[in-house]
N, C-alpha and C positions, 0 to 999 in steps of 0.2 A: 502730598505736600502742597500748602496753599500758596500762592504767590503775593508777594504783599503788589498792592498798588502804586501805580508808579505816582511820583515825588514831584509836587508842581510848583511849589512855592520854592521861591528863589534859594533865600537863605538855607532851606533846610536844603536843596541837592547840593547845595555846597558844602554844608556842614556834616553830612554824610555822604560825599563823593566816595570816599579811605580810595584812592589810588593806588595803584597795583601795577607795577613793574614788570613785564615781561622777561625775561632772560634772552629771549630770541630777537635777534639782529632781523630788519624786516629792511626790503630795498621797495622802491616804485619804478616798476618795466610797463612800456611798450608793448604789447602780446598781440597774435593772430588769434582771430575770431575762434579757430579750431585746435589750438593752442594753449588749452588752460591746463599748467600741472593740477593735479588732485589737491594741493597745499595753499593755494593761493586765497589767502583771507580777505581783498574784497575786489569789484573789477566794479570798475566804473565807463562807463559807456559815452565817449564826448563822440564830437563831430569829428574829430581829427584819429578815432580809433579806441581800441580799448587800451586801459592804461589800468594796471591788477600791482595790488600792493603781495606782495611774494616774503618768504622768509627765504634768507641765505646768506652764506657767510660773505661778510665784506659790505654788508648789510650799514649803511648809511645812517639810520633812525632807528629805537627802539619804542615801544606800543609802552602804553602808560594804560591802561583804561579805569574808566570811573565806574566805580561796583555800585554806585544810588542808581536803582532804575529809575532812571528821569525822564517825565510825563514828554512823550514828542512837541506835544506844546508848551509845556513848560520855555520859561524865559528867561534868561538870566546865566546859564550856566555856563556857555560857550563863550559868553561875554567875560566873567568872573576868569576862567579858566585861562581863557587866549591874551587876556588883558594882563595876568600876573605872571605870565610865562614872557611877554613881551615888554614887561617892566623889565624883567632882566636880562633885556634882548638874547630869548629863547625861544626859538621859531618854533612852532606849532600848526602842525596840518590835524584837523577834527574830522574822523568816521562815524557817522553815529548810524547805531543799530537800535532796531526796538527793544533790546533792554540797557544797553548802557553804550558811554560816548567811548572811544577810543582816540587817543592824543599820540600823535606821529611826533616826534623831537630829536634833534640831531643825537647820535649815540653817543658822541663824547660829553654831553652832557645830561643826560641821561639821569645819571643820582643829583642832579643839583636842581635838572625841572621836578624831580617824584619830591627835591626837599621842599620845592616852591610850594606844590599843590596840598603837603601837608598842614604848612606851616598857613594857607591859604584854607583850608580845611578847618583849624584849630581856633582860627580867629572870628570863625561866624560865630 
């Protein structure tokens, strides 16, 4: 299988983000260095310790990710994305990995950010 190439020009990763829903309630913890369950989807390393986004119940925000592998340099999309979630004051924490972005969003709302980034989707 070929990989297509990742998407750098603005409008097209927005207009082929298709956003994707998770089912799995995801929390952000505090963790010891030696400490990492086998589950934990990404740890981030500050000065004040690691802090690892975990899946579990009671799980605060659910994972939205954007399926356009979009180019690491590419420009535009975080902007696009964080800006239409924060129109409708809908908080937004951004993961991105080298194939696609992941959007952290409070869980109660949850189907009203996936309708945001459709409806944000549809309009490029």
């Amino acid at each position: 299988m070929s990989e297509r190439a990742p998407v750098s020009d603005p409008a097209r990763m927005v207009a082929e983000m298709a956003p994707r829903l998770d089912a799995q309630a995801w929390r952000f913890v505090v963790v010891a260095d030696g400490d990492l369950p086998a589950d934990v989807f990404a740890i981030i390393r500050e000065d004040e310790g690691l802090s690892a986004i975990m899946p579990g119940e009671g799980g605060d925000f659910a994972r939205i990710t954007l399926m356009v592998h979009s180019a690491l340099e590419g420009v535009g999309l975080t902007a696009a994305v964080s800006g239409a979630l924060a129109a409708a004051g809908i908080a937004c924490n951004v993961v991105a990995g080298f194939h696609h972005d992941h959007l952290f969003v409070p869980w109660q709302r949850r189907e009203e950010a996936l309708a945001v980034l459709q409806r944000l989707s549809q309009s490029g």
